[in-house]
Residue, then its C-alpha position, 0 to 999 in steps of 0.5 A: x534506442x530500445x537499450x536506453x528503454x531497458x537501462x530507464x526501466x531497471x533503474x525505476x525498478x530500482x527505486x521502487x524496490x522495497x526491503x522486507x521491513x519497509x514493506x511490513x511497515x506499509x502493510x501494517x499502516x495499511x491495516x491499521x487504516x483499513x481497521x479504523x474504518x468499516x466496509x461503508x466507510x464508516x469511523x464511528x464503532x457501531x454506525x454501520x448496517x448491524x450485522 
Protein backbone atom coordinates (compact mmCIF):
# COMPACT_ATOMS: atom_id res chain seq x y z
CA UNK A 1 0.00 0.00 0.00
CA UNK A 2 2.68 2.52 1.04
CA UNK A 3 4.51 1.68 -2.36
CA UNK A 4 1.50 3.13 -4.59
CA UNK A 5 1.83 6.20 -2.32
CA UNK A 6 5.34 6.78 -3.37
CA UNK A 7 4.69 5.72 -7.24
CA UNK A 8 1.56 8.58 -7.01
CA UNK A 9 3.94 11.20 -5.34
CA UNK A 10 6.93 10.75 -7.98
CA UNK A 11 4.64 10.92 -10.97
CA UNK A 12 3.08 14.44 -9.22
CA UNK A 13 6.38 15.54 -8.55
CA UNK A 14 6.59 15.05 -12.06
CA UNK A 15 4.02 17.06 -13.55
CA UNK A 16 4.87 19.80 -11.31
CA UNK A 17 8.40 19.79 -12.50
CA UNK A 18 9.11 22.95 -14.32
CA UNK A 19 12.50 23.54 -17.19
CA UNK A 20 14.31 26.51 -16.26
CA UNK A 21 12.63 28.97 -19.17
CA UNK A 22 9.31 27.91 -18.04
CA UNK A 23 10.03 29.06 -14.48
CA UNK A 24 11.83 32.55 -16.22
CA UNK A 25 8.84 32.98 -17.78
CA UNK A 26 6.31 32.68 -14.48
CA UNK A 27 8.66 34.81 -12.54
CA UNK A 28 9.10 37.49 -15.18
CA UNK A 29 4.97 37.63 -15.56
CA UNK A 30 5.04 37.72 -11.94
CA UNK A 31 7.19 40.66 -11.62
CA UNK A 32 5.78 42.28 -14.50
CA UNK A 33 2.34 42.12 -12.10
CA UNK A 34 3.68 42.84 -8.95
CA UNK A 35 5.21 46.16 -11.18
CA UNK A 36 1.86 47.51 -12.32
CA UNK A 37 0.59 47.59 -8.76
CA UNK A 38 1.92 49.50 -5.57
CA UNK A 39 2.15 48.05 -1.85
CA UNK A 40 -1.54 49.06 -1.32
CA UNK A 41 -2.79 47.65 -4.12
CA UNK A 42 -2.99 50.52 -5.82
CA UNK A 43 -2.81 50.60 -10.21
CA UNK A 44 -2.80 54.44 -10.78
CA UNK A 45 1.11 55.96 -10.40
CA UNK A 46 0.95 58.26 -7.85
CA UNK A 47 -2.41 57.17 -5.99
CA UNK A 48 -0.35 55.65 -3.20
CA UNK A 49 0.96 57.14 0.62
CA UNK A 50 3.75 59.58 -0.86
CA UNK A 51 6.89 58.60 0.06
Amino acid sequence: MAATGVVIARAERRRRAYTPDEIRERLRARLAEAGSTDAEGNTEPGSGTPQ
